[in-house]
C-alpha positions in Angstrom: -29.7 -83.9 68.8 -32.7 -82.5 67.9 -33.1 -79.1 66.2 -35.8 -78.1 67.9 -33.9 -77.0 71.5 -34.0 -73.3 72.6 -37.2 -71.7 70.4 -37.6 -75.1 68.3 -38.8 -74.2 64.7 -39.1 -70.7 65.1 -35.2 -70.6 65.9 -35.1 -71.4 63.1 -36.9 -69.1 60.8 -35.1 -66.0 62.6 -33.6 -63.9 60.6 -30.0 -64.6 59.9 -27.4 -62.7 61.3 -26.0 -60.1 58.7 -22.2 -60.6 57.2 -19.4 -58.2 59.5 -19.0 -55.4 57.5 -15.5 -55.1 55.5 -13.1 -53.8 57.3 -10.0 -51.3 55.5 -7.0 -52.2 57.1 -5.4 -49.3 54.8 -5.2 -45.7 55.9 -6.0 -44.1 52.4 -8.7 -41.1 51.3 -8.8 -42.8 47.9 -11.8 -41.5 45.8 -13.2 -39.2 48.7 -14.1 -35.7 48.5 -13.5 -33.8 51.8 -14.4 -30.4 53.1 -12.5 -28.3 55.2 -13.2 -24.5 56.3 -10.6 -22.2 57.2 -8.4 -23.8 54.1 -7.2 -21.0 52.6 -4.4 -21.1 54.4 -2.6 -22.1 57.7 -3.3 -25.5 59.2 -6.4 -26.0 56.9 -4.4 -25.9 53.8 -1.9 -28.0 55.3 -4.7 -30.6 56.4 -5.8 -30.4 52.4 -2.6 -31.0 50.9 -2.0 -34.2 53.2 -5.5 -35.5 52.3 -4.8 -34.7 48.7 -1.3 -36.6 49.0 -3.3 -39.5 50.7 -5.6 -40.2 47.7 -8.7 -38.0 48.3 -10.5 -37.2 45.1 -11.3 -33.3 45.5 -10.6 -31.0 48.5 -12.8 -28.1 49.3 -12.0 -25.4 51.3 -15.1 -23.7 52.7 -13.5 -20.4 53.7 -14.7 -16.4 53.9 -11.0 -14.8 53.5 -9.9 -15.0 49.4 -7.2 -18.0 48.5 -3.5 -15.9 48.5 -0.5 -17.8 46.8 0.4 -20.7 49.0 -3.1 -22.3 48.0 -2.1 -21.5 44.6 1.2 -23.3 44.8 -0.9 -26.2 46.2 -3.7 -25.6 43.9 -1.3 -26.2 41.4 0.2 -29.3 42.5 -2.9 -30.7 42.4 -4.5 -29.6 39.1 -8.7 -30.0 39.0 -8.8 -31.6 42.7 -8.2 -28.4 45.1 -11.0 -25.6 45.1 -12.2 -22.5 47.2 -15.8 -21.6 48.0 -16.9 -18.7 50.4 -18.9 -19.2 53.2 -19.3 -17.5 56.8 -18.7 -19.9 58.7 -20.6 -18.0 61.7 -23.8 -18.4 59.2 -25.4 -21.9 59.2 -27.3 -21.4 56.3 -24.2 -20.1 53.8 -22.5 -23.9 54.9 -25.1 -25.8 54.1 -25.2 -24.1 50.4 -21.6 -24.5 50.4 -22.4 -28.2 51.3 -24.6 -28.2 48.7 -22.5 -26.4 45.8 -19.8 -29.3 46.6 -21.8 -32.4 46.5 -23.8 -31.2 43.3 -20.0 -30.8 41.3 -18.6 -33.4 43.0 -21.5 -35.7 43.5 -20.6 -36.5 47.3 -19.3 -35.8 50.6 -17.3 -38.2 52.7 -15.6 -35.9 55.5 -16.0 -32.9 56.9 -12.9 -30.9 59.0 -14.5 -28.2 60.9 -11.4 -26.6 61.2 -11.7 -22.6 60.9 -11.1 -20.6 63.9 -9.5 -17.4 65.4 -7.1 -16.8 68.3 -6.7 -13.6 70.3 -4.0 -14.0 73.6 -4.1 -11.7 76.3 -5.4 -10.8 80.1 -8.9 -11.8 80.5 -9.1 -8.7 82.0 -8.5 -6.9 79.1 -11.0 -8.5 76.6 -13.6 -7.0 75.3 -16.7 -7.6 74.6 -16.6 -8.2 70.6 -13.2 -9.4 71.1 -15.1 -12.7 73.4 -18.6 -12.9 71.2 -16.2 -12.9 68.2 -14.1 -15.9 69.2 -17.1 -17.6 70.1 -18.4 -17.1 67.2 -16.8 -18.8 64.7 -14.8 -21.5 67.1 -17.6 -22.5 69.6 -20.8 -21.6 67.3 -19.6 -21.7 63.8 -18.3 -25.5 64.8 -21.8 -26.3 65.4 -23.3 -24.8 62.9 -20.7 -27.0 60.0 -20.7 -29.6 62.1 -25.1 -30.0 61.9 -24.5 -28.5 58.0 -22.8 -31.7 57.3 -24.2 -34.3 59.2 -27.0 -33.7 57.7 -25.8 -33.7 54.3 -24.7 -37.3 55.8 -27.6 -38.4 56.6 -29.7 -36.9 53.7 -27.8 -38.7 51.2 -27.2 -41.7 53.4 -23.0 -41.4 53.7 -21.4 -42.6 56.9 -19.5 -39.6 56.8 -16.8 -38.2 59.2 -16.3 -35.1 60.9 -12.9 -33.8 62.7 -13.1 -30.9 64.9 -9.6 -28.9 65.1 -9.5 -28.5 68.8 -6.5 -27.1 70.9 -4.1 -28.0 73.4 -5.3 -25.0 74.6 -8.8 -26.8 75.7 -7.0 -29.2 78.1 -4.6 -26.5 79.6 -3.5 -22.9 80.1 -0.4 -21.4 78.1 0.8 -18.9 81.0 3.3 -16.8 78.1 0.1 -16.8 76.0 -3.0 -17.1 78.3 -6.5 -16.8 76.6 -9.5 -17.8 78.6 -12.0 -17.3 76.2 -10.1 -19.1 73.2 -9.2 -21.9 75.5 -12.5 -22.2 76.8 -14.1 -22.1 73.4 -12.1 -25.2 72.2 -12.8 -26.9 75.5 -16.1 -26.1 73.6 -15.3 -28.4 71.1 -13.8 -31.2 72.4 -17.1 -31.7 74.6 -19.4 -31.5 71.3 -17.0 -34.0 69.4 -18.0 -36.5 72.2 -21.4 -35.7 72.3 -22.2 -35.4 68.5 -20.5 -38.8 67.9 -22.8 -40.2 70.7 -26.0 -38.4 69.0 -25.2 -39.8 65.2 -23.3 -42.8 65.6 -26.7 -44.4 65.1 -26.4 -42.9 61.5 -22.9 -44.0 61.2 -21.8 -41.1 61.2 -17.7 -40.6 63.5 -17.1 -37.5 65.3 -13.4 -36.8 66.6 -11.3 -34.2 66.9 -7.6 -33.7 66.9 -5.4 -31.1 69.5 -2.7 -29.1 67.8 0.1 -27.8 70.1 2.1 -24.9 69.0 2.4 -24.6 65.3 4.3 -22.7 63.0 1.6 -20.2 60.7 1.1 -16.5 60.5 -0.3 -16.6 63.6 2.8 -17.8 65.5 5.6 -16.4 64.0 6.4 -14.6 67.1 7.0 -17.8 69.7 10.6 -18.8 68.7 11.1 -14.6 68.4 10.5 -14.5 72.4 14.3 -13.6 73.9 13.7 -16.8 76.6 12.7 -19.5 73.8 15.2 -21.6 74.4 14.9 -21.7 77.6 11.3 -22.6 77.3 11.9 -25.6 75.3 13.9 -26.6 77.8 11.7 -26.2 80.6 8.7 -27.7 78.8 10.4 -30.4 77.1 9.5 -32.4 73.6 10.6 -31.7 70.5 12.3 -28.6 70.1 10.5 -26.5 68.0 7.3 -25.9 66.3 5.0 -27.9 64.5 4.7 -27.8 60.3 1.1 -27.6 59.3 1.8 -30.7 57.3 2.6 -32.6 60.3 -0.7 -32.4 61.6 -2.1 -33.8 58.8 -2.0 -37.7 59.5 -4.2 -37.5 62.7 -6.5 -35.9 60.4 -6.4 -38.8 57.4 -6.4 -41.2 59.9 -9.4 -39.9 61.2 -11.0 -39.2 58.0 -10.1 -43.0 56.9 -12.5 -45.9 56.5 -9.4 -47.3 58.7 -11.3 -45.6 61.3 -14.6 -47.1 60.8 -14.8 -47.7 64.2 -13.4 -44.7 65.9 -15.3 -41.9 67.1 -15.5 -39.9 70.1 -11.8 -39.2 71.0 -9.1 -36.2 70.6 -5.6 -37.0 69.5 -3.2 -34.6 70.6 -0.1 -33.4 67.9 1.5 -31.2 70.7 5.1 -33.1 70.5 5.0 -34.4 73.4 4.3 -31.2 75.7 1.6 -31.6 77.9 1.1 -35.5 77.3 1.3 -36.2 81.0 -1.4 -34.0 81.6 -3.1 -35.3 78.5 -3.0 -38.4 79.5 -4.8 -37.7 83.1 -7.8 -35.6 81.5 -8.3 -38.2 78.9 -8.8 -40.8 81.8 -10.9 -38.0 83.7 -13.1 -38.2 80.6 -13.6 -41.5 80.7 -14.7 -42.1 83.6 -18.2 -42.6 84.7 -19.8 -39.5 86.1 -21.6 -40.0 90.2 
């Protein structure tokens, strides 16, 4: 049969289709250097110390408090591989030289986990005004602001990087013991941008997610299993019965971070222990489903 069917010669002198890209069926950070704010301690520092165990190269936390002991144990685990650099988070242009004081040491940037936040539980009635500007500040705003900071670092230096949002379970559902409209509406915040941002820069090759934590156990929750009717709770809401280690949150966020993921962008995954994953399950659909 003759070569000339459908387009003849000039079928011919297309140009030919380009090699599928190598796929990593391995879920390693080996040889990356990732940035996460609010690492200092608390889930950040627990998100480091799992990428560190996974192979990553160097771990930075971008963070405005001052590194206290347990990132010095960790620190220390990890000799020359874990290090500290203040930033506001709240301040775009204090990111992106903290961007830029990393990838000048380190000579790159692979992931970025916008993970720095604040929580503040009580009547909406009773906020304040600062209390509200202040939450949105550095969970809604200062998101943003390291989210752009590094996507443009991305696409300056041409990485496919990958950015991870640390949402809340908060953002799909109330807590009535602990209710907070403003923090829950500021994740909701940021599960919404982690779709968008991954449809605006997937051209670049760039993967937005973000991951859900339920309750975990940090400074800022020590007094959940303290309540007289805990047990009780757990019973009533079901799952695994008790709180979450930082640590345990840390392979949604490797995963995520992981060439493995090359092409995943655009979701949550929830690491709630199985409270709320009926509900879960029904937004998610809601989410994806074509808009009238």
């Amino acid at each position: 049969m003759s070569a000339t069917i459908n387009g003849g010669a000039a079928a011919n002198s297309a140009a030919p289709v380009s090699a599928p890209p190598k796929i990593e069926t391995q879920v390693t950070l080996n040889g990356k250097v990732i940035a996460i704010t609010g690492a200092n301690r608390g889930i950040g520092l627990g998100i480091a110390e799992c990428c560190l165990v996974n192979g990553a190269s160097k771990v930075y936390s971008i963070d405005l408090a001052e590194p206290g002991e347990e990132f010095h144990t960790v620190s220390k685990q990890y000799p020359g591989q874990l290090f500290a650099i203040s930033a506001d988070v709240t301040e775009e242009k204090t990111v992106t030289a903290a961007i830029d004081k990393i990838i000048e040491e380190s000579g790159a940037l692979h992931g970025m986990v916008v993970n720095a936040g604040r929580t503040n539980h009580k009547s909406a009635l009773d906020f304040t005004q600062q209390e509200i500007e202040q939450l949105f500040a550095i969970n809604l705003f200062g998101a943003f602001y390291c989210a752009r900071a590094a996507a443009r670092a991305f696409i300056k230096h041409g990485v496919k990087g990958a950015i991870v949002f640390t949402a809340s379970m908060a953002s799909y559902r109330p807590n009535k013991r602990v209710p907070s409209a403003p923090y829950g509406a500021s994740k909701a915040g940021v599960r919404n941008m982690t779709h968008t941002l991954a449809m605006e820069w997937a051209k670049y090759g760039i993967r937005v997610n973000s991951v859900s934590p339920g309750l975990v156990n940090t400074a800022m929750t020590y007094w959940v299993p303290q309540q007289p009717d805990w047990e009780q709770q757990l019973k009533y809401y079901g799952g695994f019965p008790r709180l979450a280690e930082v640590q345990e949150l840390g392979g949604a966020y490797v995963y995520l971070l992981s060439d493995a993921a090359s092409y995943t962008t655009s979701i949550d995954i929830p690491v709630n222990g199985v409270i709320g994953s009926m509900f879960t399950a029904f937004t998610n659909l809601r989410i994806r489903t074509p808009s009238c």
